[in-house]
N, C-alpha and C positions, 0 to 999 in steps of 0.2 A: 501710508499706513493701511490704508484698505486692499490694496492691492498685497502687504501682506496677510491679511486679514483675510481675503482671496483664495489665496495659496494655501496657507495652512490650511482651510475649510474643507476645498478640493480635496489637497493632501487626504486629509480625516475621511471624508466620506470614500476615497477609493480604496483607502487601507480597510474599511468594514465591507468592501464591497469580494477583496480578496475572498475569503473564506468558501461566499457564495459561489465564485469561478469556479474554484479547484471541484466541487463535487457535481461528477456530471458522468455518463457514459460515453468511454471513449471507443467501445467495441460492444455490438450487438448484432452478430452476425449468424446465419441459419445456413446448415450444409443439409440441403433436401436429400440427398445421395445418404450420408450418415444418418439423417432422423435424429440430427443434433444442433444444439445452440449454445452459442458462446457470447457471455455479457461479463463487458469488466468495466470498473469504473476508475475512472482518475487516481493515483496518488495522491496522498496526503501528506507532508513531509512532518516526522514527528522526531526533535529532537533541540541543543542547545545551541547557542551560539558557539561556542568554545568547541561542539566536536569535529573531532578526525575525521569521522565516518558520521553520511548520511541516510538516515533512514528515511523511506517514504513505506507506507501501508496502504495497500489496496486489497478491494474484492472480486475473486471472481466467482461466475459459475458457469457450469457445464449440465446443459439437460439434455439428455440421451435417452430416448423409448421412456419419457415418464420420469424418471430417474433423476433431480438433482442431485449435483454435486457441489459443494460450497470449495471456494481454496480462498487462504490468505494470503496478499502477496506483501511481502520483506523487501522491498527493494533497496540494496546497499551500494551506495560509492567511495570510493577515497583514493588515494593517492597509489596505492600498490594490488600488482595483481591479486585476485583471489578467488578463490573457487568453492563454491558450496555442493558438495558429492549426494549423489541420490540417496536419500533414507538420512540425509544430514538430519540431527535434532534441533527443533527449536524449545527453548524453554520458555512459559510464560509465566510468572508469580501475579497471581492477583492478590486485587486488596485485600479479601480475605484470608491471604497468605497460603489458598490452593496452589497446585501446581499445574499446569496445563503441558501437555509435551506430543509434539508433532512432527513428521517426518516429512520431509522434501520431496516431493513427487517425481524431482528430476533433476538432472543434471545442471548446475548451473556456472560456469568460468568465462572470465574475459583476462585474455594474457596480454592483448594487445591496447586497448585504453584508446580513449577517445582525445585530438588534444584541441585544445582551443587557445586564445591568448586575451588575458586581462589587461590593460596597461602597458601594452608590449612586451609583459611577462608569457614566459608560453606554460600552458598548464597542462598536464596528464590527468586526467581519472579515469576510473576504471568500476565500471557499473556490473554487479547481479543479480538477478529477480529471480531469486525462489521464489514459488509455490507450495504450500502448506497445505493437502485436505483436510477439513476441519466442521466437524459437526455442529450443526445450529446452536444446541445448547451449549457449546462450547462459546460460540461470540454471543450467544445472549449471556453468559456469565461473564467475558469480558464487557459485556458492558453495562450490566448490573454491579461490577465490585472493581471495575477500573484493572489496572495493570500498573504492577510496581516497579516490575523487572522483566528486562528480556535478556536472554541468550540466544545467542545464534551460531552452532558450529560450522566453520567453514576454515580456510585454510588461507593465507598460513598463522592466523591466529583468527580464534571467537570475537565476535564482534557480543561486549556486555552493555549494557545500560542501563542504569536504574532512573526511575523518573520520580520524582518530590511529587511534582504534578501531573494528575494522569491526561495524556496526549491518546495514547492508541487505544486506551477505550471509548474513548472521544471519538475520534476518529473512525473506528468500528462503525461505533453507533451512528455517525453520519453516513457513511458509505453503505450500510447495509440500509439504510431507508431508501435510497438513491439506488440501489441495487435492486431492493425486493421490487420498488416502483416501476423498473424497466423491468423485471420476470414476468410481473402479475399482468402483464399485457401480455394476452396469445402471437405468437409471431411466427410467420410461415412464408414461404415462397408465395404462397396463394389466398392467402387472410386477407389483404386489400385489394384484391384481384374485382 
């Protein structure tokens, strides 16, 4: 009895420990050449048990001569090839029932799929990480009124999803604390020199 009393407890405490992992800076790198910095933070996977397709949301930015840049990243998996074309729309419906709508910085397709094998099952998926530029007051509105709906065009069909409960405002709001926290530090080839 204790020992499963044990397990469960463990179990419990590493499932609240998850959350804490996922948000962290996986990229924080400075090109002294360009007079530019690149910070992106981990995925956050936001979606149900039952879906096709896998969302993950992250942030990045790019600071150039002064100059932030904010981008949102969409990253989608699933079973068949797909492509998101440069200037692709994303749609966001917040709670407020605004509309948000942003374009894909770039090119994004995988024809060819990653495979791996579950059970001796062998599996295909096929992953793409758009990029969204998207202005500050934009994620601080996402996550002051949350997110009901997203759209995302890409090919060969829109990946839609509406959420009961808000995940990607959620998740905004975590990665951009985790985000601002690693900008607001100066960072240089020669800062700890």
């Amino acid at each position: 009895m204790k020992k499963i009393l044990l397990t469960f407890v463990l179990s419990f405490i590493s499932c609240l420990a998850l959350p804490v992992m996922a948000q962290k800076i996986i990229l924080d790198e400075v090109d002294s050449k360009l007079n530019m910095r690149t910070t992106l933070t981990d995925a956050i996977i936001c979606r149900s048990f039952t879906d096709r397709l896998v969302l993950r949301v992250s942030l990045e930015s790019i600071i150039e001569e002064g100059d932030t840049t904010l981008l949102l990243g969409m990253s989608i998996n699933g079973g068949n090839p797909m492509r998101v074309e440069k200037g692709g729309r994303l749609l966001i419906r917040l709670g407020d029932d605004s509309v948000l709508e942003l374009e894909a910085s770039s090119e994004e397709k995988d024809n060819i799929g990653q495979v791996s094998t579950s059970g001796g099952t062998i599996i295909k998926q096929y992953y793409v990480h758009p990029s969204y530029p998207i202005e500050k007051e934009q994620l601080f509105d996402m996550m002051n009124y949350g997110v009901k709906k997203v759209r995302l065009e890409m090919t060969p069909d829109y990946y839609d999803k509406e959420f009961p409960k808000d995940k990607i405002g959620a998740a905004v709001t975590k990665l951009y604390s985790v985000l601002w926290g690693a900008i607001s530090v100066p960072k240089s080839f020669d800062a700890d020199f």
